[in-house]
PQR file with spaces between the fields and no chain letter, atoms N, CA, C, O and H, PARSE charges and radii, in Angstrom:
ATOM       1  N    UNK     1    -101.725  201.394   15.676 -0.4000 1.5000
ATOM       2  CA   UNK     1    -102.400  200.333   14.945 -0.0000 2.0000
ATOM       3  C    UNK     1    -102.109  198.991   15.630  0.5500 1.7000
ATOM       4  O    UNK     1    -100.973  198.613   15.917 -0.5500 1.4000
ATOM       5  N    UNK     2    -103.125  198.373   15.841 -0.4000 1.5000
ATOM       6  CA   UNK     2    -103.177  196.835   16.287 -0.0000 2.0000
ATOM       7  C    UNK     2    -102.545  195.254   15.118  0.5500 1.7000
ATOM       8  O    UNK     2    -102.908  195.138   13.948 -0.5500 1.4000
ATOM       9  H    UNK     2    -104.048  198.681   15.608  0.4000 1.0000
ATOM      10  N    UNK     3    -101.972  194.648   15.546 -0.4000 1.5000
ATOM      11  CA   UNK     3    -101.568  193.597   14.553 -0.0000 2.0000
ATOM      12  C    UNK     3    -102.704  193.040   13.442  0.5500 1.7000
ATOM      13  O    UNK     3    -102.293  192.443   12.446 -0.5500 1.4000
ATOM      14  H    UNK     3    -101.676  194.743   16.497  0.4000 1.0000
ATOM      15  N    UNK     4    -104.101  193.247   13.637 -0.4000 1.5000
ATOM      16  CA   UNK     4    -104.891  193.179   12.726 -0.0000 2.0000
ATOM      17  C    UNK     4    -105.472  194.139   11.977  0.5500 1.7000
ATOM      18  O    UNK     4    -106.584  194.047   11.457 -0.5500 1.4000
ATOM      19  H    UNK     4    -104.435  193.731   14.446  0.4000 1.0000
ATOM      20  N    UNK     5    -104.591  195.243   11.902 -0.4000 1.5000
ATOM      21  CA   UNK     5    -105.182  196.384   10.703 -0.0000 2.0000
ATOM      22  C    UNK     5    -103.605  196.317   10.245  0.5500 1.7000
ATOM      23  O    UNK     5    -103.628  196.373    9.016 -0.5500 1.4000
ATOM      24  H    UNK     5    -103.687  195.317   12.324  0.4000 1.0000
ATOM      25  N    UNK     6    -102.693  196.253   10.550 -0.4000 1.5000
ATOM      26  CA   UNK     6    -101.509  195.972   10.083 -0.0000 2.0000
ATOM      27  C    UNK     6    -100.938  195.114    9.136  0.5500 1.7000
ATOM      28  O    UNK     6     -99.851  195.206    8.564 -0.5500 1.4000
ATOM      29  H    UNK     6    -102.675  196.208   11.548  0.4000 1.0000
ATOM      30  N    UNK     7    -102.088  194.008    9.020 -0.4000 1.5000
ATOM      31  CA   UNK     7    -101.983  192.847    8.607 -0.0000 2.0000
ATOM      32  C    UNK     7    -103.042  193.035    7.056  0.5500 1.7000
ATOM      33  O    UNK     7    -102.911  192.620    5.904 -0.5500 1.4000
ATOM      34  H    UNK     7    -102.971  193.934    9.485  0.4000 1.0000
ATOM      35  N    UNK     8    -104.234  193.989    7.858 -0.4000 1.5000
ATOM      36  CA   UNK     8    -104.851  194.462    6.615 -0.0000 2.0000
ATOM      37  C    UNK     8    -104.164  195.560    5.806  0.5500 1.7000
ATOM      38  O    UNK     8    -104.404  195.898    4.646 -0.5500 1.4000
ATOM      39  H    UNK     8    -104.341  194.326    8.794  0.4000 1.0000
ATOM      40  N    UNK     9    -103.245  196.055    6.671 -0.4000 1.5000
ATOM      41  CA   UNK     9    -102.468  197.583    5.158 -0.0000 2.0000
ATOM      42  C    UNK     9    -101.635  196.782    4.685  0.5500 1.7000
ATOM      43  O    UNK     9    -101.200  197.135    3.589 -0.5500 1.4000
ATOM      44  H    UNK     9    -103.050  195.781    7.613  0.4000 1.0000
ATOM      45  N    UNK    10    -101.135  195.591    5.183 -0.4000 1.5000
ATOM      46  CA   UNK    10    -100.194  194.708    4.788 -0.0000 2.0000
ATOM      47  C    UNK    10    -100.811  194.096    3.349  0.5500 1.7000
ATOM      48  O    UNK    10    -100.214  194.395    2.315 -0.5500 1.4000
ATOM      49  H    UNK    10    -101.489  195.304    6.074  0.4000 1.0000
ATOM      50  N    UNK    11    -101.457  193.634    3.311 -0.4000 1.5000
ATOM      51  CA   UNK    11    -102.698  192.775    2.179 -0.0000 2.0000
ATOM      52  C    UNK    11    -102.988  194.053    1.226  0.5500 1.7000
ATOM      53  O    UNK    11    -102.993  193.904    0.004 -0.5500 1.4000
ATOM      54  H    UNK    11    -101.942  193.391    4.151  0.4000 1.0000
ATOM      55  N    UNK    12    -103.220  195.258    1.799 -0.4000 1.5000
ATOM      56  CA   UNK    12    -103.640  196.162    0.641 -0.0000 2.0000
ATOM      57  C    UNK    12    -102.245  196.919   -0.095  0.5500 1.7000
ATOM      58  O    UNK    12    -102.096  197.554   -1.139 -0.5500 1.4000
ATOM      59  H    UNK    12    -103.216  195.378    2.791  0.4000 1.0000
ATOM      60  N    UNK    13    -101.551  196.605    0.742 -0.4000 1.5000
ATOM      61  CA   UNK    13    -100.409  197.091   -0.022 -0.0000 2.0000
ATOM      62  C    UNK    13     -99.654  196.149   -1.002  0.5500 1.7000
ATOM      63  O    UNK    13     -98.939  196.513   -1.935 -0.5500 1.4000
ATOM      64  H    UNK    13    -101.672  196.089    1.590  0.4000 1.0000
ATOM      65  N    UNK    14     -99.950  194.826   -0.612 -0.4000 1.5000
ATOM      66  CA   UNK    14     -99.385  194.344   -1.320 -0.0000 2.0000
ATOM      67  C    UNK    14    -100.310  193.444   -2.867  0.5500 1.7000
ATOM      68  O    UNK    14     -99.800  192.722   -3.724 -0.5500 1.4000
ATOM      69  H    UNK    14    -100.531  194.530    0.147  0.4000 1.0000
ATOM      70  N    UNK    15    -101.469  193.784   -2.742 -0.4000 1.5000
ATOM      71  CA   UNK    15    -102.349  194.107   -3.565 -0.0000 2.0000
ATOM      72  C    UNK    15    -101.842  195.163   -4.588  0.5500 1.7000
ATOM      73  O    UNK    15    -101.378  194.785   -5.663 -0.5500 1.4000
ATOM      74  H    UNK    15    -101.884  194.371   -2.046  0.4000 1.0000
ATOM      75  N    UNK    16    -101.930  196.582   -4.242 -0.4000 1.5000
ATOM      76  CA   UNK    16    -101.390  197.607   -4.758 -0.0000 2.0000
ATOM      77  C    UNK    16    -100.212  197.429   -5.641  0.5500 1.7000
ATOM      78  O    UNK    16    -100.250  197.699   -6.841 -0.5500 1.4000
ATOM      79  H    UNK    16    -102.307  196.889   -3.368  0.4000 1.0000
ATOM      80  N    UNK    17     -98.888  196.848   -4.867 -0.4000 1.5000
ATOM      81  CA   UNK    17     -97.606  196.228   -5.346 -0.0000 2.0000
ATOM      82  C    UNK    17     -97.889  195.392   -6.754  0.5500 1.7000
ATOM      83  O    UNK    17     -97.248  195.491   -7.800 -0.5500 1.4000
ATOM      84  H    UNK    17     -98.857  196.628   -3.892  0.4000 1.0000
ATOM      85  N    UNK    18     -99.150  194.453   -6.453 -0.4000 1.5000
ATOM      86  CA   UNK    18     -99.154  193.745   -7.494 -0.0000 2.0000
ATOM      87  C    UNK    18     -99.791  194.351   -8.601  0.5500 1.7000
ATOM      88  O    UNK    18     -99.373  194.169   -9.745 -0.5500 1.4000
ATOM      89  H    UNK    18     -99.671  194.373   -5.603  0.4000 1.0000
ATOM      90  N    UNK    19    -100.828  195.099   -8.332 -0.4000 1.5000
ATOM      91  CA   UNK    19    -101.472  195.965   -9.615 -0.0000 2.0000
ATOM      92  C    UNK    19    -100.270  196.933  -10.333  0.5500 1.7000
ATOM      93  O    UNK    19    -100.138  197.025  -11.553 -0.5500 1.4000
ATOM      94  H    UNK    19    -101.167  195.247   -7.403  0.4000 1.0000
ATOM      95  N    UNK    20     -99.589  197.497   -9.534 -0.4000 1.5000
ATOM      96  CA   UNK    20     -98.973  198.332  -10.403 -0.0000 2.0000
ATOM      97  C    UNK    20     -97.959  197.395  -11.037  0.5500 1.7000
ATOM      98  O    UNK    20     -97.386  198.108  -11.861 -0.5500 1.4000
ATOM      99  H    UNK    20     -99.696  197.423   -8.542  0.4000 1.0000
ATOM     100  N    UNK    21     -97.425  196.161  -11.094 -0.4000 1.5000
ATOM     101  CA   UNK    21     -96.921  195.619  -11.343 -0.0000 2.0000
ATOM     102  C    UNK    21     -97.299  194.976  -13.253  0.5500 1.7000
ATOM     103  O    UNK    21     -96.734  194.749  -14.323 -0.5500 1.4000
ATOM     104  H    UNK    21     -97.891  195.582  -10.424  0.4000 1.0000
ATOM     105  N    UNK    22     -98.736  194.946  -12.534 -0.4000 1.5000
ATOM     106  CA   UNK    22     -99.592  194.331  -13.684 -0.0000 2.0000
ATOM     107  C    UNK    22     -99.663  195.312  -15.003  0.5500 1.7000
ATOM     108  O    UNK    22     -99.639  194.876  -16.154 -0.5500 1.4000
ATOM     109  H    UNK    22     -99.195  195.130  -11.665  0.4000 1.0000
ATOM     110  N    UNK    23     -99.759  196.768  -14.642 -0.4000 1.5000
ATOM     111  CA   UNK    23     -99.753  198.140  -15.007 -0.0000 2.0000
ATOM     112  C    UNK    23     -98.613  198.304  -16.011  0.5500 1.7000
ATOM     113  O    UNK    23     -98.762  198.351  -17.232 -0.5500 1.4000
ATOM     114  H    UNK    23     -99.779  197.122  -13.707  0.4000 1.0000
ATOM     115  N    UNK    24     -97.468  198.384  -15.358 -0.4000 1.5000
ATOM     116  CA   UNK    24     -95.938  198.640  -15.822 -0.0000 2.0000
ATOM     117  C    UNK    24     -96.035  197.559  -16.694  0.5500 1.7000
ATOM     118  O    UNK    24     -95.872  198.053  -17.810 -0.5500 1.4000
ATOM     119  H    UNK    24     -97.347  198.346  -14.366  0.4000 1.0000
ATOM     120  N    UNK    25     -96.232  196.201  -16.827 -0.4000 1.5000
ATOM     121  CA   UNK    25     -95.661  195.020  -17.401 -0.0000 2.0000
ATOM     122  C    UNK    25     -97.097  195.509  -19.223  0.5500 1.7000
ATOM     123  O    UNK    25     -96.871  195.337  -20.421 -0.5500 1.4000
ATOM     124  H    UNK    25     -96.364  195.799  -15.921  0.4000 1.0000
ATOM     125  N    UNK    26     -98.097  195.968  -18.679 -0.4000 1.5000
ATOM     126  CA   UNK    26     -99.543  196.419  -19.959 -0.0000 2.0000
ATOM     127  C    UNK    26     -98.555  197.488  -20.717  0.5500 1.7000
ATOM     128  O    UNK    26     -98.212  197.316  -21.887 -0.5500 1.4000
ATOM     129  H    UNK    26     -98.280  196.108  -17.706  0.4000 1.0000
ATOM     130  N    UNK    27     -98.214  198.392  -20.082 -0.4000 1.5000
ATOM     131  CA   UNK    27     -97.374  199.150  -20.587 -0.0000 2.0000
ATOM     132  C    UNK    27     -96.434  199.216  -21.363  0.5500 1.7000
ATOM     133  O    UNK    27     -96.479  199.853  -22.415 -0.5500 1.4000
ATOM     134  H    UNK    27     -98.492  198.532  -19.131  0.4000 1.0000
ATOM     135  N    UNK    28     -95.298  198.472  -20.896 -0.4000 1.5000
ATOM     136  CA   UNK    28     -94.324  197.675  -21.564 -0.0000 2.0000
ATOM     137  C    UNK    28     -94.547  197.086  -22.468  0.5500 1.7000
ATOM     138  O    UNK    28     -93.734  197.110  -23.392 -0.5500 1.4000
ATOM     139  H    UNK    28     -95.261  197.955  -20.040  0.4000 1.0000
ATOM     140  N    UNK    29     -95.610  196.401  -22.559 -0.4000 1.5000
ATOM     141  CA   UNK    29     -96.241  195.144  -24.151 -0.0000 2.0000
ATOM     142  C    UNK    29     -96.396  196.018  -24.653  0.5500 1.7000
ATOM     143  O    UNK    29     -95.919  196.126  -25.783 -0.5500 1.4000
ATOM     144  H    UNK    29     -96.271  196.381  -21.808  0.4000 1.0000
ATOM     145  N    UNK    30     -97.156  197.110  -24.064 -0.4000 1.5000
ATOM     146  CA   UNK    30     -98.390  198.048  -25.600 -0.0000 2.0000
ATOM     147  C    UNK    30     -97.153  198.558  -25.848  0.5500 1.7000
ATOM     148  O    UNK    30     -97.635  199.632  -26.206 -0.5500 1.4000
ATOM     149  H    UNK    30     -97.543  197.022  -23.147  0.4000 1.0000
ATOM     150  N    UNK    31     -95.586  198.798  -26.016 -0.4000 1.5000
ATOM     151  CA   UNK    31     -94.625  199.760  -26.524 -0.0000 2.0000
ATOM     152  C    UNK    31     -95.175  201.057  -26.193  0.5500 1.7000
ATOM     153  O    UNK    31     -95.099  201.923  -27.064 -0.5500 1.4000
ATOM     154  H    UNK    31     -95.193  197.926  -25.724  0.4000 1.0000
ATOM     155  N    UNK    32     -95.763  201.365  -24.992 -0.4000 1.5000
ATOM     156  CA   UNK    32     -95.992  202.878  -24.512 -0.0000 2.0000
ATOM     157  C    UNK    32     -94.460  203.580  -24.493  0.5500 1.7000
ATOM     158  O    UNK    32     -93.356  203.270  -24.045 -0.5500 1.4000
ATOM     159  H    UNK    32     -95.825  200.661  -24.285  0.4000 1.0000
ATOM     160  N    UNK    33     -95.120  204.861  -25.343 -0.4000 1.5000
ATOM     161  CA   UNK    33     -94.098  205.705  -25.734 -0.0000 2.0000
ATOM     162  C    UNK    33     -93.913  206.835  -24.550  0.5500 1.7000
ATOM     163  O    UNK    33     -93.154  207.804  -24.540 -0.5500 1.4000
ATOM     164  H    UNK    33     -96.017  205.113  -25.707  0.4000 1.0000
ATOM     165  N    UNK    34     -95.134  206.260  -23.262 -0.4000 1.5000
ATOM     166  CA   UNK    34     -94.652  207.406  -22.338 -0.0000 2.0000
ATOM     167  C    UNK    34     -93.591  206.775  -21.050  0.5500 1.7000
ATOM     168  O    UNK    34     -94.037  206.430  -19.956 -0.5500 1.4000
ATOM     169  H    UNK    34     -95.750  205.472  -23.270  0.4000 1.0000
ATOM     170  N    UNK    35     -92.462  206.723  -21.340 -0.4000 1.5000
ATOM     171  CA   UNK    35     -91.463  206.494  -20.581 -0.0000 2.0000
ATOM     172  C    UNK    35     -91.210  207.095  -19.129  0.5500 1.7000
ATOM     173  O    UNK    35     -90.411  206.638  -18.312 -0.5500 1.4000
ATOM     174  H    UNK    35     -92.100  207.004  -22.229  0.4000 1.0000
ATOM     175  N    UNK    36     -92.015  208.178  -18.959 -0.4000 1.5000
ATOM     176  CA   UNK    36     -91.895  209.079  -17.748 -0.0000 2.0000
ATOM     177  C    UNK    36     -92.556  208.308  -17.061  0.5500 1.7000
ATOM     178  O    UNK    36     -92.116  207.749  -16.057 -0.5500 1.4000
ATOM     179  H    UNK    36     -92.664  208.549  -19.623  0.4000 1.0000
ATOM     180  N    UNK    37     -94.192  208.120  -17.705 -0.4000 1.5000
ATOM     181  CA   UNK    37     -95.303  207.725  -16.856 -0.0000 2.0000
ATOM     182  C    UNK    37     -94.733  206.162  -16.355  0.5500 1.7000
ATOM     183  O    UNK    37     -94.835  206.009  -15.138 -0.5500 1.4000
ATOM     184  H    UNK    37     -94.550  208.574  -18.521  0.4000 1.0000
ATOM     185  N    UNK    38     -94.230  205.144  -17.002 -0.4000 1.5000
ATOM     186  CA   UNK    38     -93.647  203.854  -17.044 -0.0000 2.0000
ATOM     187  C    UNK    38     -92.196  203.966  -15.055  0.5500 1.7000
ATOM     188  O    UNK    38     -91.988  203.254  -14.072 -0.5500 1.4000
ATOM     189  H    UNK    38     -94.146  205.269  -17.991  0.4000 1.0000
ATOM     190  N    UNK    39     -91.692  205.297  -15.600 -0.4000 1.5000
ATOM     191  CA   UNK    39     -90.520  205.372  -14.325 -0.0000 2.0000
ATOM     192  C    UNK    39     -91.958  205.961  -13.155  0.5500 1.7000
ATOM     193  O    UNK    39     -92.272  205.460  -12.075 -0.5500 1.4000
ATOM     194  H    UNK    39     -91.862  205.875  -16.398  0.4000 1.0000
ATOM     195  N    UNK    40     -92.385  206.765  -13.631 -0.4000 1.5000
ATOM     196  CA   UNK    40     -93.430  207.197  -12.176 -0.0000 2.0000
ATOM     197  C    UNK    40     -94.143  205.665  -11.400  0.5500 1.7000
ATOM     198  O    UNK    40     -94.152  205.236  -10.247 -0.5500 1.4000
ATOM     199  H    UNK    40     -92.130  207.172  -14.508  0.4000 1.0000
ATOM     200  N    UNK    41     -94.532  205.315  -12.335 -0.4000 1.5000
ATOM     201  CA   UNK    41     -95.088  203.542  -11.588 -0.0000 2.0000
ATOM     202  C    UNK    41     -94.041  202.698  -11.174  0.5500 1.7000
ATOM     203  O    UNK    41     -94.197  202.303  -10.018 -0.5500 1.4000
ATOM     204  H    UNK    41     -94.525  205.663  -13.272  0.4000 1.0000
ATOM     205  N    UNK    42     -92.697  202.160  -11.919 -0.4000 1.5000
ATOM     206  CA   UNK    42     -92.236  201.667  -11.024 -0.0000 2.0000
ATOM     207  C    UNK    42     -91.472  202.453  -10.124  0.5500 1.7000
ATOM     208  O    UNK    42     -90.535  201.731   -9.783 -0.5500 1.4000
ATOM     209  H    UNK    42     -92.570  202.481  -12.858  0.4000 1.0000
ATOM     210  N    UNK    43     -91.345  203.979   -9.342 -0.4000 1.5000
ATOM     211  CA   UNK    43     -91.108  204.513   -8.467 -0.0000 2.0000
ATOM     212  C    UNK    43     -91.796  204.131   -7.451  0.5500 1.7000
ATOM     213  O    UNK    43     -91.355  203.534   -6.470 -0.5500 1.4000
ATOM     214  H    UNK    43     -92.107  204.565   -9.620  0.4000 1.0000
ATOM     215  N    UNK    44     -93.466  204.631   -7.748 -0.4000 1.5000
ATOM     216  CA   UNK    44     -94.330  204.355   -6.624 -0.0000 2.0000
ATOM     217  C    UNK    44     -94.086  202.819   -6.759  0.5500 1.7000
ATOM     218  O    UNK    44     -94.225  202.543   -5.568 -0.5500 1.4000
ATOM     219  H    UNK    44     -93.825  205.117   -8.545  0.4000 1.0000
ATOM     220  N    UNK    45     -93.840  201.711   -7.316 -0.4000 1.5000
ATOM     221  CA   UNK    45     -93.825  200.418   -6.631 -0.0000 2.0000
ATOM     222  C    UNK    45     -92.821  200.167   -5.805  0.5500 1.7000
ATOM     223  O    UNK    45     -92.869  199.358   -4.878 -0.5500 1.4000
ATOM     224  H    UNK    45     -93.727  201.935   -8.284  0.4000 1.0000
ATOM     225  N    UNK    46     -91.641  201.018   -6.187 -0.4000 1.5000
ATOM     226  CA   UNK    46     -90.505  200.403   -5.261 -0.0000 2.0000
ATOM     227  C    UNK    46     -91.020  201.069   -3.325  0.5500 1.7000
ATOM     228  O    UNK    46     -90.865  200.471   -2.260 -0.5500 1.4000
ATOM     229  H    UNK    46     -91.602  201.675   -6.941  0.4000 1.0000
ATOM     230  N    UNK    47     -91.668  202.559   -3.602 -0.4000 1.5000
ATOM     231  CA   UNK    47     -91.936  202.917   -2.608 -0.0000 2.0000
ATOM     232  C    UNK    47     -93.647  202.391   -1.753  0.5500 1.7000
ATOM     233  O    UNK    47     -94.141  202.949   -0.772 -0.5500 1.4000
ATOM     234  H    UNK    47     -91.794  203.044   -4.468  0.4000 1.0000
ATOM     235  N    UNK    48     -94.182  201.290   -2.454 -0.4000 1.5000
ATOM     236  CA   UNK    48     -94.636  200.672   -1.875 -0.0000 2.0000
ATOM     237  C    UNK    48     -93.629  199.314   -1.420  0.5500 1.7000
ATOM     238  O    UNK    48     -93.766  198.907   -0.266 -0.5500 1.4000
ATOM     239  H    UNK    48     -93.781  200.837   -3.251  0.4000 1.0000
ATOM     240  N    UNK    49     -93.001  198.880   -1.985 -0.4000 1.5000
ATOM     241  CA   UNK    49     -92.073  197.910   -1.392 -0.0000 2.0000
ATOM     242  C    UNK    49     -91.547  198.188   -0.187  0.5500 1.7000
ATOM     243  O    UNK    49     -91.805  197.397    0.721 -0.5500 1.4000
ATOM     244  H    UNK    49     -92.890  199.211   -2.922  0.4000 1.0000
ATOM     245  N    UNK    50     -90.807  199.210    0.060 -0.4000 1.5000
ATOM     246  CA   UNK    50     -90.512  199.337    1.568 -0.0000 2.0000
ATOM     247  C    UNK    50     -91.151  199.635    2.462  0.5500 1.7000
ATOM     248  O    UNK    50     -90.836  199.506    3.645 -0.5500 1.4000
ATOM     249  H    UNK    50     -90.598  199.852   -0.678  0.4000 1.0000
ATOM     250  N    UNK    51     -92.459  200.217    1.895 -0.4000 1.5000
ATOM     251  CA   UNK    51     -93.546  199.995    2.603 -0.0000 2.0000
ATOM     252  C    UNK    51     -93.715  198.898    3.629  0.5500 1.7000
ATOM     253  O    UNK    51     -93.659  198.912    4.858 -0.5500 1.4000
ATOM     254  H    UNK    51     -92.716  200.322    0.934  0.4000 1.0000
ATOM     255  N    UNK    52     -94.001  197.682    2.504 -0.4000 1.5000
ATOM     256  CA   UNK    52     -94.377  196.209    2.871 -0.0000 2.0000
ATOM     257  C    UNK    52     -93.329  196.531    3.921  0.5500 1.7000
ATOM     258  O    UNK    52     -93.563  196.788    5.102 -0.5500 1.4000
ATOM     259  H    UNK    52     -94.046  197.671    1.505  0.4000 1.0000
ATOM     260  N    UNK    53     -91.940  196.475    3.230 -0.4000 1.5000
ATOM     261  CA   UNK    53     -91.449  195.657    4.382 -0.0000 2.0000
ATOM     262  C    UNK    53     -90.518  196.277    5.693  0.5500 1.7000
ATOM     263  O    UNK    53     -89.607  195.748    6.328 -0.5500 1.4000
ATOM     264  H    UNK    53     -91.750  196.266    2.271  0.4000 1.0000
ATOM     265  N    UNK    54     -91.167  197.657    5.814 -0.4000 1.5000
ATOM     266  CA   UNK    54     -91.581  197.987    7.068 -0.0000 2.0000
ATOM     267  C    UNK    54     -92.683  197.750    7.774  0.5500 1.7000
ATOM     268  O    UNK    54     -92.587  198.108    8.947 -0.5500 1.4000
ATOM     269  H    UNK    54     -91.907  198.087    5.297  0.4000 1.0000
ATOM     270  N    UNK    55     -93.923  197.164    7.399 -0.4000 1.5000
ATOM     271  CA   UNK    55     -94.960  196.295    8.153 -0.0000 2.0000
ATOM     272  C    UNK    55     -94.466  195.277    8.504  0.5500 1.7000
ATOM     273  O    UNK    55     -94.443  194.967    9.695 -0.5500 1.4000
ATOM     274  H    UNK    55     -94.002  196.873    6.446  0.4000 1.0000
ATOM     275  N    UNK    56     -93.777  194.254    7.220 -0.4000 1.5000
ATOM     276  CA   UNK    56     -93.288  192.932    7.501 -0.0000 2.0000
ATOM     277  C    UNK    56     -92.479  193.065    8.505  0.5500 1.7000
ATOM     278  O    UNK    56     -92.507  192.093    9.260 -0.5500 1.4000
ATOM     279  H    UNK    56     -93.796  194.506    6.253  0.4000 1.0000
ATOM     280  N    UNK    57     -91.520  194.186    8.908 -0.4000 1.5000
ATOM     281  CA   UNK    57     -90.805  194.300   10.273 -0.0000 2.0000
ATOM     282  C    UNK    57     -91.256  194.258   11.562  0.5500 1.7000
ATOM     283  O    UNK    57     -90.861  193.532   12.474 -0.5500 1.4000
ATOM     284  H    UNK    57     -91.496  194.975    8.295  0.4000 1.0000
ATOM     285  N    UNK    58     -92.136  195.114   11.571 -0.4000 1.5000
ATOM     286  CA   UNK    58     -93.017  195.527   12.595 -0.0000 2.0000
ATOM     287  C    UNK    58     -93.857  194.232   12.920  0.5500 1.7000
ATOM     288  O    UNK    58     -94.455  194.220   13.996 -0.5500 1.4000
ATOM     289  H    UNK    58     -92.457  195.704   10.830  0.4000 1.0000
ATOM     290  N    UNK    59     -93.963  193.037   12.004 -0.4000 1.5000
ATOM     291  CA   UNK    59     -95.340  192.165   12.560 -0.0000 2.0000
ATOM     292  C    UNK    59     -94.496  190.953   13.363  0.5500 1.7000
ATOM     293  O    UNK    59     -94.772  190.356   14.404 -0.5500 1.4000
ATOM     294  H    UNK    59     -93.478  193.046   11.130  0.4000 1.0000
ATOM     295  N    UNK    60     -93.325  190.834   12.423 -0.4000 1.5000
ATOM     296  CA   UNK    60     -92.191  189.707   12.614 -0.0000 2.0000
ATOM     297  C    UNK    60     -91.123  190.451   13.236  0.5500 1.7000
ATOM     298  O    UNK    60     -90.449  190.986   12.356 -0.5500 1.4000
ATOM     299  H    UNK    60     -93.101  191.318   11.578  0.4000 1.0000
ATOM     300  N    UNK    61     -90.769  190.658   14.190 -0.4000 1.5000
ATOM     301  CA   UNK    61     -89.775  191.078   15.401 -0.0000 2.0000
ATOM     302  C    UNK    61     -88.343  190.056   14.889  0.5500 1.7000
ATOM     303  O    UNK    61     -88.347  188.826   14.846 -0.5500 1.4000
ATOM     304  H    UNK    61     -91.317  190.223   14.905  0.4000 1.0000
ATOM     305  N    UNK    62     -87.133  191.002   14.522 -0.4000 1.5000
ATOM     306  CA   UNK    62     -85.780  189.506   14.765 -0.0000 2.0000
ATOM     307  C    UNK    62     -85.960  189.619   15.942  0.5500 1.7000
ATOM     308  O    UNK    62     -86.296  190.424   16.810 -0.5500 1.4000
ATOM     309  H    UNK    62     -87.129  192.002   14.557  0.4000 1.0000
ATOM     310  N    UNK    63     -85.531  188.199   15.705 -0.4000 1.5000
ATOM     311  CA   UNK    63     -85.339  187.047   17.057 -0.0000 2.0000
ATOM     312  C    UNK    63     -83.981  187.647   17.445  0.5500 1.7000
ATOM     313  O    UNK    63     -83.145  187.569   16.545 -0.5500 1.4000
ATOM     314  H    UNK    63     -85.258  187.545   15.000  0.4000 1.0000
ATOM     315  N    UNK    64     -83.526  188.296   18.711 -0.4000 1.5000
ATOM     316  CA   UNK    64     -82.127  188.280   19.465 -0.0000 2.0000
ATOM     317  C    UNK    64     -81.867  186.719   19.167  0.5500 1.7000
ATOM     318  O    UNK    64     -82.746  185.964   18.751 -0.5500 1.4000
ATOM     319  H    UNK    64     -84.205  188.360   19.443  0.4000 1.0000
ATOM     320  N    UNK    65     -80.428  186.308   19.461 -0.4000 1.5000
ATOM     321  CA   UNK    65     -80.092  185.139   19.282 -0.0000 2.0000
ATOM     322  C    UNK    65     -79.056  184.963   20.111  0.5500 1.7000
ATOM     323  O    UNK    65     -78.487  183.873   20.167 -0.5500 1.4000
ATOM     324  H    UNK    65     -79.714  186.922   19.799  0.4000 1.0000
């Protein structure tokens, strides 16, 4: 992958990050009694998180110093 589709899974993932975010938090208000389904979403968010920021690695190189 080239730095500009990288940049786009970057944006869709972190799109994604934010919906399920939005998801878990609907959930939480309505007192959803399904607690499983509540840990399955923020699972998949944390495993979109390292997602991100294994792109964010890959786009931004550390600087040796």
């Amino acid at each position: 992958m080239n730095d500009e589709e990288l940049r786009k899974r970057l944006e869709a993932l972190r799109i994604e990050h934010r919906d399920l975010d939005a998801a878990i938090d609907a959930l939480a208000s309505a007192n959803a009694i399904d607690q499983l389904q509540i840990a399955r979403l923020k699972k998949r968010k944390l495993r979109l998180k390292d997602q991100i920021a294994i792109v964010e690695d890959y786009l931004i190189p550390d600087i040796i110093a």
